[in-house]
C-alpha positions as CSV (number, residue, x, y, z in Angstrom):
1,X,146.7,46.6,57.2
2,X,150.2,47.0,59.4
3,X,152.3,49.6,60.5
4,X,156.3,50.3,60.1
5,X,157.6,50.3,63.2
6,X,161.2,51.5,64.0
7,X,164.0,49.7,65.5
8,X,164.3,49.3,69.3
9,X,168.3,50.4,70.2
10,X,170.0,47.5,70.5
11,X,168.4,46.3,67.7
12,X,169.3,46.2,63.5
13,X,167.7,49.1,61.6
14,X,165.5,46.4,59.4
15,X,161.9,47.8,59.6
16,X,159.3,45.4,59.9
17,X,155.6,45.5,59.7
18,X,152.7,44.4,62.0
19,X,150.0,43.2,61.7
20,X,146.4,44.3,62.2
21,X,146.7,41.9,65.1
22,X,149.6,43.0,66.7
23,X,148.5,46.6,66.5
24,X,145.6,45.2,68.8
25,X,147.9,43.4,71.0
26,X,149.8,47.1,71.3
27,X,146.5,48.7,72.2
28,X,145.6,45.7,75.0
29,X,149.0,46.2,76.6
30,X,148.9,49.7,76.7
31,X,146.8,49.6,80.2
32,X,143.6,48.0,81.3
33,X,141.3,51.1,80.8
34,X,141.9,49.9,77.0
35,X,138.7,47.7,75.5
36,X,139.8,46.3,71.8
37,X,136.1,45.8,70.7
38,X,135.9,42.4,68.2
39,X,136.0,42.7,64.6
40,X,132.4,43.4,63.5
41,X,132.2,45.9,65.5
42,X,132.7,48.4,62.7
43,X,132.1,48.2,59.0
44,X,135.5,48.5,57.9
45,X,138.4,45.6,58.6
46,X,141.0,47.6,58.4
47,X,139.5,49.7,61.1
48,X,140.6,48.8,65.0
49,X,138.0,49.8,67.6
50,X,138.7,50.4,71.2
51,X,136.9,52.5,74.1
52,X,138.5,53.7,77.4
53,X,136.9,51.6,80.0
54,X,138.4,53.1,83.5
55,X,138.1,49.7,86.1
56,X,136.4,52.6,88.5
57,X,133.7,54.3,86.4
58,X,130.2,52.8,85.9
59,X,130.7,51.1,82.7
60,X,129.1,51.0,78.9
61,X,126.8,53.5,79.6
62,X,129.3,56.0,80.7
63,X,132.1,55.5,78.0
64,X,130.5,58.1,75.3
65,X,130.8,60.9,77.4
66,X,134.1,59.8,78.7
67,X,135.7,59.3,75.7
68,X,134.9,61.9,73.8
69,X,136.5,64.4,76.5
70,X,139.3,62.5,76.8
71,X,139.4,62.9,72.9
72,X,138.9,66.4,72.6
73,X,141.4,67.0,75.2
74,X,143.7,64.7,73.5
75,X,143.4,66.9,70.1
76,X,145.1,69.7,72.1
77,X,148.5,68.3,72.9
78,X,151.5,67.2,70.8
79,X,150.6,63.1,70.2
80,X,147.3,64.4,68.2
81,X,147.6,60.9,65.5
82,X,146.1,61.2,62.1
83,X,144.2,58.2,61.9
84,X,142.4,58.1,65.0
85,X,139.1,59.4,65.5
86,X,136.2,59.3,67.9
87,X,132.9,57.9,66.9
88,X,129.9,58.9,69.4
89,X,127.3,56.7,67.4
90,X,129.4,53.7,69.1
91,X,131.1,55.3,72.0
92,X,134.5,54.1,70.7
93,X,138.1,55.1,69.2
94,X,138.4,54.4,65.4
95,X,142.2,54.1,64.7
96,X,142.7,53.6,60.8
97,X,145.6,50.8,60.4
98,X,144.8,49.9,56.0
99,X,147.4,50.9,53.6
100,X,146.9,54.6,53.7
101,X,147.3,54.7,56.9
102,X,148.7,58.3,58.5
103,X,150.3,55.9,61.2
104,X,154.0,55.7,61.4
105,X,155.4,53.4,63.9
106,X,154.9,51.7,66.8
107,X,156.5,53.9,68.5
108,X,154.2,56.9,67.7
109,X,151.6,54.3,68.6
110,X,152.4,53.6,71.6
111,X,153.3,57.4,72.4
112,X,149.5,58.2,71.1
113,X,147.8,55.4,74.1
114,X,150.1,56.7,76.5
115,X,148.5,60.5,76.1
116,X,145.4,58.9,75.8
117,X,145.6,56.8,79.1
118,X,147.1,59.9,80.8
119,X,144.5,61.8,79.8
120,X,142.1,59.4,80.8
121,X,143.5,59.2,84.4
122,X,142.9,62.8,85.1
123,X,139.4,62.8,83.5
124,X,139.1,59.9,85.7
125,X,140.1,61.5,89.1
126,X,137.9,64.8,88.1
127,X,135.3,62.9,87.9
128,X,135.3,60.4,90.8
129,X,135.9,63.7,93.0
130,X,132.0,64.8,92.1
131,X,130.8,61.6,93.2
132,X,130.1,60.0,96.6
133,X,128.9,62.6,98.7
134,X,125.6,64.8,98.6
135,X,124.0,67.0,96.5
136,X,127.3,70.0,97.4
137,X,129.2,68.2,94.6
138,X,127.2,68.2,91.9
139,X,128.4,70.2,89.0
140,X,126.7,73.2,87.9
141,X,128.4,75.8,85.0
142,X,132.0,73.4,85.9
143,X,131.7,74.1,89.9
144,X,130.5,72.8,92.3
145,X,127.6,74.4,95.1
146,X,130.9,76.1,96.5
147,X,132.0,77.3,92.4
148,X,134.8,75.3,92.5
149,X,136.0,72.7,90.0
150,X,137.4,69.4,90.7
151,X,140.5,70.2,88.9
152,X,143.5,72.9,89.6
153,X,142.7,76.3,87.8
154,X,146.0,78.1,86.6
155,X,146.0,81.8,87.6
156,X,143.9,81.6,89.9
157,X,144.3,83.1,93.7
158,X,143.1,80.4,96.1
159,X,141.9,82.0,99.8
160,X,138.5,80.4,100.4
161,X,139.8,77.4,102.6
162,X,137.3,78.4,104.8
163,X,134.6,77.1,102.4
164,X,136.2,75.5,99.1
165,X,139.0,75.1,96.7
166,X,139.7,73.5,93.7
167,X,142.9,71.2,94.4
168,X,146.5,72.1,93.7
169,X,148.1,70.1,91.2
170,X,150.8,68.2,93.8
171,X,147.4,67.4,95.3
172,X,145.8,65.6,92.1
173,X,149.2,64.3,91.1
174,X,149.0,62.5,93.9
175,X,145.0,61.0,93.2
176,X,145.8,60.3,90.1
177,X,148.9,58.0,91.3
178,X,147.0,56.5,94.0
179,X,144.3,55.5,91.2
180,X,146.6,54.3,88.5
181,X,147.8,52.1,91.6
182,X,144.7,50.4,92.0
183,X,144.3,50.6,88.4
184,X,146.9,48.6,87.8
185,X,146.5,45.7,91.1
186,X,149.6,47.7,93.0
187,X,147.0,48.9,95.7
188,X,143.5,47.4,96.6
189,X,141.0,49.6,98.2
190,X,141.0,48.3,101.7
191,X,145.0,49.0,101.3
192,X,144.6,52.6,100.3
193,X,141.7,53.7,102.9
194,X,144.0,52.2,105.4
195,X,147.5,54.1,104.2
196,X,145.2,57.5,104.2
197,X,144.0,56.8,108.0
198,X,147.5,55.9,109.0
199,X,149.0,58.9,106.8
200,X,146.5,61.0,108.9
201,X,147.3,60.1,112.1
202,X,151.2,60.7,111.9
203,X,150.7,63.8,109.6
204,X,148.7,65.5,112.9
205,X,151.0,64.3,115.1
206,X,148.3,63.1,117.3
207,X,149.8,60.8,120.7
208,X,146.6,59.6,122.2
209,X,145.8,56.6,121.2
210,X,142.8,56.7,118.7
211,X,140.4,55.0,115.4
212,X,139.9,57.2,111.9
213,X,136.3,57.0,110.7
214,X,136.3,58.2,107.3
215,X,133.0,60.3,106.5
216,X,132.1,62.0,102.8
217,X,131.8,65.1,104.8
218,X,131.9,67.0,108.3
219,X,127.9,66.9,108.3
220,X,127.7,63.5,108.3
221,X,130.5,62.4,110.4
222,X,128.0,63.5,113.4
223,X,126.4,60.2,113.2
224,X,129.7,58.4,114.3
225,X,129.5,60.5,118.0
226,X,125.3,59.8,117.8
227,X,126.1,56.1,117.1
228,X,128.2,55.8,120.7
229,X,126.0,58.3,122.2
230,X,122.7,56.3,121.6
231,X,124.7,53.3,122.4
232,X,125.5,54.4,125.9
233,X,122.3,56.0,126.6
234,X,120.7,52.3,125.8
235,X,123.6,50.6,128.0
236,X,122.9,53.1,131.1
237,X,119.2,53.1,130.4
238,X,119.1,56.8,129.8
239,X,115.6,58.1,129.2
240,X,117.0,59.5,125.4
241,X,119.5,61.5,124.1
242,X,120.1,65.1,124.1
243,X,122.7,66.3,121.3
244,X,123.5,70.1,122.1
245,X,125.2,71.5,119.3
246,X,126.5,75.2,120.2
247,X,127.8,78.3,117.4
248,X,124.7,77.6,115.3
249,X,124.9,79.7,112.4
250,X,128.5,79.3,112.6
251,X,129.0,75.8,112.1
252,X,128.0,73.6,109.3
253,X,124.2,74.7,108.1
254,X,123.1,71.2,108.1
255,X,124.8,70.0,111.8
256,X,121.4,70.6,113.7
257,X,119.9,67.7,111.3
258,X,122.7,65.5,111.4
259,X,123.5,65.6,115.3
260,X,119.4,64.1,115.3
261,X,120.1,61.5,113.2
262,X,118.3,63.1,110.2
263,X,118.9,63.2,106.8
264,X,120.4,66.3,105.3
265,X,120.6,66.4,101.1
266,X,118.6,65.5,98.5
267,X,120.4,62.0,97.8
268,X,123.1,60.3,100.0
269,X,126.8,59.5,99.2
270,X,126.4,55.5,98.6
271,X,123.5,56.2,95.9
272,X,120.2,56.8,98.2
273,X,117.8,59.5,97.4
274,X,115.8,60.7,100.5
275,X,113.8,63.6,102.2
276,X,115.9,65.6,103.8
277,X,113.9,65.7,107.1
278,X,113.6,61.9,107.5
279,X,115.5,59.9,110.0
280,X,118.4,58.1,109.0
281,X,116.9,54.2,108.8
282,X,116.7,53.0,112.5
283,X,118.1,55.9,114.4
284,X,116.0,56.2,117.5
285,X,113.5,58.1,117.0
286,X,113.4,61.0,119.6
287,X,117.1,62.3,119.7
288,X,116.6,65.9,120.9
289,X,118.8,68.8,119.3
290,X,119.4,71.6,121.5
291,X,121.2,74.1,119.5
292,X,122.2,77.4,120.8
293,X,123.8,80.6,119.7
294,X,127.2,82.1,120.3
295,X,126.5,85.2,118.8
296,X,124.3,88.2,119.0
297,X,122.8,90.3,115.8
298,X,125.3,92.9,116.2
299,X,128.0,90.5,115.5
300,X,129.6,90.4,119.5
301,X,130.0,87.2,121.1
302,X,126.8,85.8,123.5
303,X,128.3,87.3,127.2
304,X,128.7,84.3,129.4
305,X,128.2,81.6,126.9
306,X,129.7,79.1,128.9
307,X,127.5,79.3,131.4
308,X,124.4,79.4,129.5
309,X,125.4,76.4,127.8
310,X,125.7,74.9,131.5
311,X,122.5,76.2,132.4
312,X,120.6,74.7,129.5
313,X,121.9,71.5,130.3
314,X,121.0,71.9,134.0
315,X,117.3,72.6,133.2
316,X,117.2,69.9,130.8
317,X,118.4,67.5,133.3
318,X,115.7,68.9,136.0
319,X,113.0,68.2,133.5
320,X,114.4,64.6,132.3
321,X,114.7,61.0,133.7
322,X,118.4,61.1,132.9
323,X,119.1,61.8,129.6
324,X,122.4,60.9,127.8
325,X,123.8,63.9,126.9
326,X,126.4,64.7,123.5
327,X,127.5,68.1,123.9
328,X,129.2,69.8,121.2
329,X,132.6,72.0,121.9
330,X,133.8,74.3,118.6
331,X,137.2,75.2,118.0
332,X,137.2,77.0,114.3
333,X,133.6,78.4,113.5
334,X,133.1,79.8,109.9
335,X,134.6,82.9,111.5
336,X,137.4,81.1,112.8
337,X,136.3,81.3,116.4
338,X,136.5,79.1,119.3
339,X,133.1,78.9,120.8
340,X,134.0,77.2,123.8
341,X,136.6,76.2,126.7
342,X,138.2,73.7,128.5
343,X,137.1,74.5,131.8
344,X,133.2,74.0,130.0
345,X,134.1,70.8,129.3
346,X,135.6,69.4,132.3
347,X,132.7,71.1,134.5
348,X,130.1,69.3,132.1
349,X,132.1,65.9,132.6
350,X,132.4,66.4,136.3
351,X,128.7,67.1,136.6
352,X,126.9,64.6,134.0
353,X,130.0,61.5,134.5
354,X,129.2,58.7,132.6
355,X,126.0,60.5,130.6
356,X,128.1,62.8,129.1
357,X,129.9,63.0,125.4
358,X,132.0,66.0,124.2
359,X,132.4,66.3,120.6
360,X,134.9,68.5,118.9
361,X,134.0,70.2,115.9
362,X,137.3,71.1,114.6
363,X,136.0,70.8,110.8
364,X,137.8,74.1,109.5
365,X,141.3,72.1,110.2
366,X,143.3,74.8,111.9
367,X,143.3,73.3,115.5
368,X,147.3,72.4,116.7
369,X,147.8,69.0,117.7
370,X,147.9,69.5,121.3
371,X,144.6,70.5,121.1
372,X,143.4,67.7,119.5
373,X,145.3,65.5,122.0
374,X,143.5,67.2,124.6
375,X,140.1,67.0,123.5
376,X,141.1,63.1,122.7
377,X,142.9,62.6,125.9
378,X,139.5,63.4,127.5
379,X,137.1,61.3,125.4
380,X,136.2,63.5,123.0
381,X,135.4,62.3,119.7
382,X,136.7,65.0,117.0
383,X,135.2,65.7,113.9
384,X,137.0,67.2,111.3
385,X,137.5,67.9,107.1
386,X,140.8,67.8,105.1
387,X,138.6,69.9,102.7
388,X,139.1,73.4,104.5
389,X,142.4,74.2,105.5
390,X,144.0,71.4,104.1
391,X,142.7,72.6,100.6
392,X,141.1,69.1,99.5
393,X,138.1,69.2,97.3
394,X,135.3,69.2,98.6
395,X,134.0,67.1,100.8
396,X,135.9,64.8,103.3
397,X,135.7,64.7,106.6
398,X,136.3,62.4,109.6
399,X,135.8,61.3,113.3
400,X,138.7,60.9,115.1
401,X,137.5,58.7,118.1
402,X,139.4,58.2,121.1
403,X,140.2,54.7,122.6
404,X,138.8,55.6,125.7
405,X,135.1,56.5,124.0
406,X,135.5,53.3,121.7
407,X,134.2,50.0,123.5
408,X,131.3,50.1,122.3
409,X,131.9,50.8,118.7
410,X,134.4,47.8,119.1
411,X,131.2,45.4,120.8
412,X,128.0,45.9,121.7
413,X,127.0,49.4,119.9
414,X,123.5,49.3,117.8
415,X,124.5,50.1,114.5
416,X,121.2,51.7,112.2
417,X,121.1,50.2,109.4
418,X,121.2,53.4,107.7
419,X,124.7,54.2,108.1
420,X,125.1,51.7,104.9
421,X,123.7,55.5,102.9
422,X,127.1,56.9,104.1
423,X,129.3,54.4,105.0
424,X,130.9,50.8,104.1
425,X,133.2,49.1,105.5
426,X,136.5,50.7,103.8
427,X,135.5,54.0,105.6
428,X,135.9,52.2,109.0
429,X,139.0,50.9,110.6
430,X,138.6,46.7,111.4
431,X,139.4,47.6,115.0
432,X,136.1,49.1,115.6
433,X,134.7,45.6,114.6
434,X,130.9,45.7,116.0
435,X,130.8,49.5,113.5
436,X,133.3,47.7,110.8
437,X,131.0,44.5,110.3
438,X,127.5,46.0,110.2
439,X,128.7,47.5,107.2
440,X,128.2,46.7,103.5
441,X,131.7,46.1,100.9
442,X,130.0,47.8,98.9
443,X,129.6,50.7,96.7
444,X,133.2,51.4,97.2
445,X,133.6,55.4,97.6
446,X,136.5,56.2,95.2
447,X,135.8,59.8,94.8
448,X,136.3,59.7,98.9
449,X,139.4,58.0,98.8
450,X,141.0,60.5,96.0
451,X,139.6,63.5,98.1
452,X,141.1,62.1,101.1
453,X,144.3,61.6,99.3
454,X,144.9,64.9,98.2
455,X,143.9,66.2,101.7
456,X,146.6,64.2,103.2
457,X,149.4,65.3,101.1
458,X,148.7,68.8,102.0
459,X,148.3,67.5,105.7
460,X,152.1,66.0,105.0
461,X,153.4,69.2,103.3
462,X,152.0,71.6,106.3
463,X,153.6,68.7,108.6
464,X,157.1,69.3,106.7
465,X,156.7,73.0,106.9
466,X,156.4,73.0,110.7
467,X,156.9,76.2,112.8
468,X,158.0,78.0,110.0
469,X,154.5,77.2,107.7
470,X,152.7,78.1,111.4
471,X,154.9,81.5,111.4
472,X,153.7,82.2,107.8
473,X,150.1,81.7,108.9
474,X,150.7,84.5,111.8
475,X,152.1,86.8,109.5
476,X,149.9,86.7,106.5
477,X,147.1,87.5,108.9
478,X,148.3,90.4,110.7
479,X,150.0,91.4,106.8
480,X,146.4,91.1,105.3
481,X,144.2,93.2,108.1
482,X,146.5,95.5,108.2
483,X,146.3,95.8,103.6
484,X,142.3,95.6,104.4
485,X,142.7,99.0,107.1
486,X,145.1,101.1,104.9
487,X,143.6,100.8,101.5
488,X,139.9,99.2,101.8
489,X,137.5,101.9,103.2
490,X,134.3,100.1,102.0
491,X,136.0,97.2,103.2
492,X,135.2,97.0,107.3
493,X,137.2,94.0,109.5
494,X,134.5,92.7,112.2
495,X,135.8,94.1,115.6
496,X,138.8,92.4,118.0
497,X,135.9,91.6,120.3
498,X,133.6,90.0,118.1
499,X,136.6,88.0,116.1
500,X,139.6,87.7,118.1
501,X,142.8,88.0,116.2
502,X,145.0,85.7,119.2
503,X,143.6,82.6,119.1
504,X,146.2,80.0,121.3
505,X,144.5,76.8,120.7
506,X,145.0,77.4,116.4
507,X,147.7,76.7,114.0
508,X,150.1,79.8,114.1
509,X,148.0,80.9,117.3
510,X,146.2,83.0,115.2
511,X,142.0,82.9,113.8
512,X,143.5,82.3,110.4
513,X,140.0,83.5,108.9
514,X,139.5,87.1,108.2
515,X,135.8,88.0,108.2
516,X,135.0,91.4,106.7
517,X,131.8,93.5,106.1
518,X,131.3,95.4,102.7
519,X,129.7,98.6,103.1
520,X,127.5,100.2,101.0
521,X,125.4,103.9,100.3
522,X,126.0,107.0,101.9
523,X,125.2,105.3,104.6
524,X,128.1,103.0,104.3
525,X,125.3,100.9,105.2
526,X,126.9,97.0,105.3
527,X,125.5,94.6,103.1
528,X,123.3,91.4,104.0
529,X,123.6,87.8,103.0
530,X,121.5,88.2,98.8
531,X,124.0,90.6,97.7
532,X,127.4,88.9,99.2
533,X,126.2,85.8,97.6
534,X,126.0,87.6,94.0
535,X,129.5,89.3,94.6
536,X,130.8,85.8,95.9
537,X,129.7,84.3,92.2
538,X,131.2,87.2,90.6
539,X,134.5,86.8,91.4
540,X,135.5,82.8,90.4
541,X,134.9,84.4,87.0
542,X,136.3,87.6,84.5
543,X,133.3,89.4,84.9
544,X,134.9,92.5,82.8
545,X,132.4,92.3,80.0
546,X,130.0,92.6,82.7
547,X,130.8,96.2,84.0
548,X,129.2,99.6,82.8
549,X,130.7,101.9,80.0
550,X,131.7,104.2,82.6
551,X,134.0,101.5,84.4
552,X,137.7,102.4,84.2
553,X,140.4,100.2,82.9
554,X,142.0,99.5,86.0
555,X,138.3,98.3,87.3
556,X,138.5,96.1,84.4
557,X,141.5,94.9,84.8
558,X,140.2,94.1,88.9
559,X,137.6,92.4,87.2
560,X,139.3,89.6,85.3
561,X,140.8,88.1,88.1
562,X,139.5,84.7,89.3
563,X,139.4,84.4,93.1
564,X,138.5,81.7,95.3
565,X,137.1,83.0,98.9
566,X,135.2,82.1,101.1
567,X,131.4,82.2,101.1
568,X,129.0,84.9,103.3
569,X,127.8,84.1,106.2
570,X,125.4,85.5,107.7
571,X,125.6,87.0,111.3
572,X,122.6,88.5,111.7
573,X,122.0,92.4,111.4
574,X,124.7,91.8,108.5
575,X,127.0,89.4,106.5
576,X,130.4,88.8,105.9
577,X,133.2,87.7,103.5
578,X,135.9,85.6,104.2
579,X,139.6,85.4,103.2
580,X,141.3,82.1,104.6
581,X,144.5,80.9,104.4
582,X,145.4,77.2,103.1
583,X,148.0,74.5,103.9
584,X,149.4,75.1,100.6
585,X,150.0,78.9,101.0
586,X,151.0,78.4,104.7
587,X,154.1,76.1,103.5
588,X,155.0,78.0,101.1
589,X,155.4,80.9,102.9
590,X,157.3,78.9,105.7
591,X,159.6,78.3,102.8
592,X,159.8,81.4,101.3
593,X,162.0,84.2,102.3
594,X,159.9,86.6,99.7
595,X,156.7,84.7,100.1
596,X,154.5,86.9,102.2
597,X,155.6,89.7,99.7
598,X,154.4,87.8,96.5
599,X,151.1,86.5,98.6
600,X,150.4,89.8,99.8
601,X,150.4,90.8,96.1
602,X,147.5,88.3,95.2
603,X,145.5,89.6,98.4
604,X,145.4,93.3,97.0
605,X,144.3,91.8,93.7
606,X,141.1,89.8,95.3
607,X,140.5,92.8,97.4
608,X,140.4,94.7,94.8
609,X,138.5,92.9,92.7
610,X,135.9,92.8,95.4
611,X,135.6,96.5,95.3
612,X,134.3,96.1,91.6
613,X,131.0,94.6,91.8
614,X,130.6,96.3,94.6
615,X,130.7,99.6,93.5
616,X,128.6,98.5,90.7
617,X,126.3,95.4,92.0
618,X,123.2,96.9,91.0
619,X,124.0,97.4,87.6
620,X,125.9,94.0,86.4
């Protein structure tokens, strides 16, 4: 029952043996996810048992599962250890240390934990990035509701930062550090919410003095905004609140809901399962949502949308005993555009004073920091998502609230108990104290915290690139619509007027979205929102095997790719797809002389992929 373990240098090349003790001593102080289970635990005593036991996952229950992929991973790489085995009757390690014993040395024991608790600390981070936020994260076929896994995929061409990606790898390097940290008692939790909030704020650039509320997504960070809006309306004695939320259809699917203090998903990010129509506990009841359209059928911008948002807020206020009003301003729809301007908001503050709110849905990511400081500088609270532009997984999001809106939040605001679904007290900065204490400590979001981590870093690396990652967006637009005119026919970019390519108040001043039709038939009829959706699914997969005999090798070939785009949406008398830039591509281009050459390369091969399925949708 011991092991030969080979000399240390330094030391004399006398080999020694250890015991079946010290083996188990070697196994403790390998890392705390290691569990050395007490003899009688198996039938053998010259068997050790141990299970991975992550401080962060849910416990017993969870440790079959978890250690048998960490196993069969482990089998793959070079410390694979005859001797060791899995056994899923007792959710544990077997590791064989008796007199036949395949084990060398300590040394190839302690090379064989430290794969194992590397591997373990990936499988950890993949799976705490699927938990704490709605029923969009749930795995289904490896993806999520978006397709995408909660891991990097090699190969793979990444331009749906307009809906989803899978993270890079610098991105879940750097989870995995930041949970290795708290792993081992370097970093608590309150520490590393706190570092990501600060990290934020100088990554943005942002001057005006402000508070980070961290949200599991952009959907639900409209309850920070209703929270001071309610507030107010109860400290003016407003007759209600009126939340108007403008570019429906362009903006999240589930804002409407949100902005009324409603429920949105099947079960909530802290563990509640709810309707999704019922009020969030203790929200006042009555909150009216007044949600209006930028954009016609045909695809064209509403004429005059400014003022129709004025004028619905004028009638409203005719027919009401002062209302409170929070009115929304867009800057990065699904399509990239900016719904609204500044003059709408100072004409709405100048009008409605102190009854007034302007939120910023910036959630897409792309808006520059002066911007932001704008919006902020004019008490705007801003909502935005580290998992569209930024390339984070999905979700993680945040309200950005400005000093100047804050009072209440910091004393005196009515905090509904039902926040404690979405939010604890990590998520909320201890200078918004009256928000911060209504709170629970508890459960602690991890899966948040490592999204929000790898959204920062690419926040940092965009920061580093500077004007020359802005300069690779501009080009890499005007490259790829250009590639879409020349060689896509059945490929059709929605008009200048409808989707503005100059778009000043945007990172690179450009709509870093491209929006296309796919058209169809003799007709070249374009397609609607079902078949988009089944293309969409097609191409985050090879779906070679799934094309007719009389497809071509070069179709084929198309058809292997695996893309990552962005999802349809639908516009009315049609839908779209999307290609996005990222952070990721953005700095790299900005550092890369040949960069927009090699990109350019991967956009032909999506775009041509696209043309596969569909030429031959009805038949796959």
């Amino acid at each position: 029952m011991a092991i030969s373990a080979e000399p240390q240098a330094g030391q004399h090349s006398t080999s020694r043996w250890l015991s079946t003790a010290e083996v188990g001593n070697c196994i403790r102080s390998a890392g705390p996810i290691f569990q050395v289970l007490p003899p009688g635990h198996q039938a053998r005593t010259d068997i050790i048992s141990f299970r991975l036991q992550p401080p962060t996952t849910a416990g017993e229950k969870s440790s079959a599962p978890f250690g048998l992929k960490v196993y069969n991973e482990w089998l793959k790489g070079d410390h694979a250890l005859l001797g060791l085995s899995f056994s899923q009757s007792t959710a544990s390690f077997e590791l064989d240390v008796g007199p036949s014993s395949h084990l060398r040395d300590e040394i190839e024991l302690r090379n064989t934990l430290a794969s194992l608790s590397a591997l373990a600390l990936e499988a950890a981070v993949e799976q705490h990035l699927t938990e704490g936020g709605d029923e969009r994260l749930s795995l289904s076929s490896g993806g999520n509701l978006y397709h995408c896994p909660p891991r990097p995929v090699p190969g793979a061409i990444i331009r749906g930062t307009c809906t989803c990606s899978p993270p890079s790898r610098h991105a879940l390097d750097a989870a995995c550090a930041r949970l290795k940290n708290i792993w081992d008692g370097i970093e608590d939790f309150g520490e590393a919410f706190d570092d990501v909030r600060h990290r934020i704020s100088a990554a943005l650039g942002l001057q005006i003095q402000h508070h980070i509320v961290l949200h599991p997504s952009g959907t639900d960070a409209e309850y920070t905004p209703l929270v001071i809006g309610t507030s107010s309306a109860k400290a003016l004695g407003c007759s209600g609140v009126v939340n108007v939320v403008v570019g429906v259809g362009e903006v999240g699917s589930n804002t409407p809901k949100a902005a009324g203090g409603r429920h949105f998903s099947k079960f909530m990010p802290n563990g509640g399962a709810d309707s999704s129509k019922a009020l969030v506990d203790d929200f006042p009841e009555g909150t009216k949502v007044l949600e209006l359209k930028a954009r016609l059928a045909d695809g064209e911008a509403v004429p005059d949308f400014e003022q129709q948002v004025m004028n619905a807020i004028e009638d409203i206020s005719a027919c009401s005993e002062k209302p409170f009003f929070i009115v929304h301003a867009v800057d990065g729809s699904k399509l990239g555009a900016r719904v609204t301007n500044h003059k709408l908001v100072t004409d709405i503050q100048a009008k409605l004073g102190k009854r007034v709110l302007i939120v910023l849905d910036a959630c897409q990511g792309r808006t520059e920091s002066e911007e932001l400081d704008w919006y902020l500088s004019h008490g705007a609270v801003v909502l935005m998502t580290a998992s569209k532009f930024y390339g984070a997984p999905g979700f993680c999001g945040m309200a950005v609230v400005p000093d100047s809106a804050a009072s209440l939040l910091k004393k005196g605001a009515s905090i509904p108990p039902g926040l404690s679904d979405y939010l604890t007290k990590y998520h909320v900065p201890s200078s918004l104290e009256a928000l911060h204490e209504a709170l629970p400590a508890q459960p602690i979001n991890v899966g948040l915290l490592l999204r929000w981590t790898c959204g920062v870093v690419e926040m940092e690396r965009m920061a580093h690139a500077g004007p020359s990652g802005r300069e690779g967006i501009r080009r890499w637009v005007y490259a790829v619509k250009d590639l879409i005119r020349r060689e896509h026919p059945n490929l059709e970019l929605m008009s200048e007027s409808s989707c503005a390519i100059s778009q000043a108040s945007q990172l690179g001043g450009v709509n870093s979205i491209i929006s296309f039709k796919l058209l169809a038939g003799e007709n070249r009829t374009a397609l609607g929102t079902a078949v988009l959706k089944q293309i969409h699914r097609y191409l985050v997969k090879d779906v070679s095997g799934l094309l007719p005999n009389s497809a071509d090798e070069d179709e084929r070939r198309a058809a292997a790719a695996i893309c990552f785009i962005g999802q349809p949406v639908d516009v009315g008398d049609f839908a779209v797809l999307r290609l996005a830039i990222g952070a990721a591509l953005a700095a790299a281009l900005g550092g890369n002389p040949r960069g927009l050459e090699m990109a350019l390369k991967e956009d032909k091969r999506v775009l041509d992929k696209i043309e596969v399925p569909l030429k031959y949708y009805e038949v796959m």
